[in-house]
C-alpha positions in Angstrom: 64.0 141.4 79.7 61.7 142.3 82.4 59.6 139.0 82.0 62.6 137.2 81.8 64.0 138.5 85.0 60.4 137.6 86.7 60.8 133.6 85.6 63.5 133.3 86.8 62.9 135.2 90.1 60.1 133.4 90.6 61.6 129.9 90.7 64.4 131.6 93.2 61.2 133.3 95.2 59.0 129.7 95.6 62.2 127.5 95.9 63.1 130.3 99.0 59.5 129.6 100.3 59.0 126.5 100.2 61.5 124.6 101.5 61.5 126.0 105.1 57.6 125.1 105.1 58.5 122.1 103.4 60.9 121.1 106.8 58.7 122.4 108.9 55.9 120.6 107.6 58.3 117.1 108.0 59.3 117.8 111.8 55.6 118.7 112.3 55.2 114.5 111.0 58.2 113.2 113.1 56.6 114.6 116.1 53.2 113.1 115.1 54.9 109.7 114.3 56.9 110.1 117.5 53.4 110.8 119.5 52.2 107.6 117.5 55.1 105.5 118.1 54.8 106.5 121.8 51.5 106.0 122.4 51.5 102.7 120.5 54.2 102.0 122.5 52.5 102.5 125.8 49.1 100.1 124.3 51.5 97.2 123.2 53.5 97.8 126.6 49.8 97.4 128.6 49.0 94.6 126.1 52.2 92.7 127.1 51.1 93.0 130.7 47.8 92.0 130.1 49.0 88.9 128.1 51.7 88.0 131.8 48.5 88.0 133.7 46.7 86.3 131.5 49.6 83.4 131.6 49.8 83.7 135.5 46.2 83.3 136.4 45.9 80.2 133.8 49.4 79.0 135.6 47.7 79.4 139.3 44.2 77.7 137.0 46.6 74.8 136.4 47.9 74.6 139.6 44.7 74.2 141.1 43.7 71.5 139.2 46.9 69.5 139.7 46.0 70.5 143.3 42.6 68.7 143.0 44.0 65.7 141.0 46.1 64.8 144.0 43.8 65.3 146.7 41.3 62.5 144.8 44.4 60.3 144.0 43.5 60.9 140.2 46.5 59.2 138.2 44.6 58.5 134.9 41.6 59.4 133.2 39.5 56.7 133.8 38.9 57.4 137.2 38.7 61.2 136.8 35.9 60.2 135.0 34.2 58.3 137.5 34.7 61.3 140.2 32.6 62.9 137.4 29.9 60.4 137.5 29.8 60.6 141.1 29.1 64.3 141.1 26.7 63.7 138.2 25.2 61.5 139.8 24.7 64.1 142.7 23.4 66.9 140.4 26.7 69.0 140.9 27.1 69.5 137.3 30.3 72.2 137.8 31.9 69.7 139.7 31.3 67.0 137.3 32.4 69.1 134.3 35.6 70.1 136.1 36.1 66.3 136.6 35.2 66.0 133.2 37.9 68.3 131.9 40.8 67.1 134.2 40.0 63.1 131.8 40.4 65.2 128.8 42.9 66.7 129.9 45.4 63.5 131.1 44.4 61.5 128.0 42.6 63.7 125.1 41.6 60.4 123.3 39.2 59.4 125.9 36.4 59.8 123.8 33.9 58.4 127.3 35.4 61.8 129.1 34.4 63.9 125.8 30.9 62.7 125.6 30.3 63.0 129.2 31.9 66.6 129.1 29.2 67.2 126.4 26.2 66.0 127.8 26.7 67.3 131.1 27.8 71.1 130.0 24.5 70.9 127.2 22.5 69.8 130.8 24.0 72.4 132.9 22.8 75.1 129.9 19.3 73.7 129.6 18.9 73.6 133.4 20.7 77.0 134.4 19.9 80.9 133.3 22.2 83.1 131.4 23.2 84.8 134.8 24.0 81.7 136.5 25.9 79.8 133.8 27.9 83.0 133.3 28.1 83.4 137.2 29.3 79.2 137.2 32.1 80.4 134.7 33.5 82.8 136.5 33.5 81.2 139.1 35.8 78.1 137.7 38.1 81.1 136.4 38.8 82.2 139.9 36.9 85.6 139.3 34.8 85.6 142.5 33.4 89.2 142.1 32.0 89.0 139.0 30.9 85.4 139.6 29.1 87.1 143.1 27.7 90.1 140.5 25.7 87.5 137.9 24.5 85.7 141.0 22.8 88.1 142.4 21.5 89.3 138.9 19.8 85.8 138.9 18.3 86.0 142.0 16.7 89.6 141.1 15.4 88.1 138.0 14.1 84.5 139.4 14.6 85.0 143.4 13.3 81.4 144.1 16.7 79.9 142.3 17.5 78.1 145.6 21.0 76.7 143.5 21.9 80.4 142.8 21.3 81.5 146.3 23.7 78.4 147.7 26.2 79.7 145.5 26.2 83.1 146.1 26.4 81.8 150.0 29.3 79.7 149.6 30.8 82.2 147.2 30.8 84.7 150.0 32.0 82.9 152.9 35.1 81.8 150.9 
C-alpha cells in the first residue's frame, strides 16, 4: 500500500514541480524572443535607412548627370560619345568614362559607347594604382573624403604621381 501511495504521489509531486519551472522557463523565451525581435527590429529599422540614403545619393548621382547632359547640349548618344572622344583624346580618362556611361545610358544598344566604355576603363586600370583608381571612384560617387584619403595614400606610396597630386588639389579646393 505504501509503494502504491508513493506512485502516485510522485506523479502529483513532479506534475507540482514542473509546471511552474516549465512557465517560467517559457516567459524566460518570450523575453529572449522579445530582446530578438527588438533588436532585429532596430538592424532592419538601420538597414531601411541605409537603403533611403543609398536611393537619395544615387537620386542627387542622377541629377548630376542630367545636370551635365544639359550643360554639353547632349540629346542622344552619339554625341555623348564624341564628348568622350574629346576627353580621350585629352588623356582625361574619368571624364571620358563618365561621357562614356551617360551614351550607354540614353541608348543601351550603342554598342560604339560600350566598346569605348571598355577600352578606356581597362586603360584607366593599366595606367593608374590601386589608390588612385579607388580614389577616381570615389570620387565619381560624390564621396570626396575618402576619394581625398586614397589620394594621399598614392602619393605616400609613388610621391612623383603628378595626376594624383592634381587631383588631390582640385579635390580640395572644391
Amino acid at each position: 500500500m505504501k509503494r502504491s501511495i508513493v506512485i502516485q504521489i510522485i506523479p502529483l509531486f513532479l506534475a507540482f514541480c514542473l509546471i511552474p519551472a516549465a512557465g517560467f522557463c517559457e516567459d524566460v523565451n518570450i523575453k529572449k524572443d522579445t530582446d530578438i525581435t527588438i533588436k532585429h527590429t532596430q538592424s532592419v529599422e538601420g538597414v531601411a535607412d541605409e537603403v533611403i540614403k543609398m536611393k537619395d545619393f544615387d537620386f542627387e548621382l542622377e541629377q548630376r548627370e542630367r545636370d551635365r547632359m544639359k550643360q554639353w547640349n547632349i540629346e542622344d548618344s552619339t554625341e555623348a560619345v564624341r564628348v568622350g572622344d574629346a576627353y580621350y583624346g585629352r588623356g582625361e580618362l574619368d571624364d571620358a568614362i563618365g561621357f562614356y556611361r551617360i551614351a550607354i545610358k540614353i541608348d543601351p544598344a550603342n554598342t560604339e559607347a560600350h566598346e569605348k566604355y571598355v577600352s578606356a576603363r581597362r586603360e584607366e586600370k593599366c595606367k593608374v594604382s590601386t589608390h588612385y583608381y579607388r580614389a577616381m571612384e570615389y570620387y565619381r560617387k560624390g564621396m570626396k573624403e575618402k576619394a581625398i584619403d586614397e589620394l594621399i595614400a598614392e602619393l605616400k606610396e609613388n610621391p612623383d604621381n603628378e595626376e594624383a597630386r592634381i587631383k588631390l588639389n582640385e579635390i580640395e579646393s572644391e
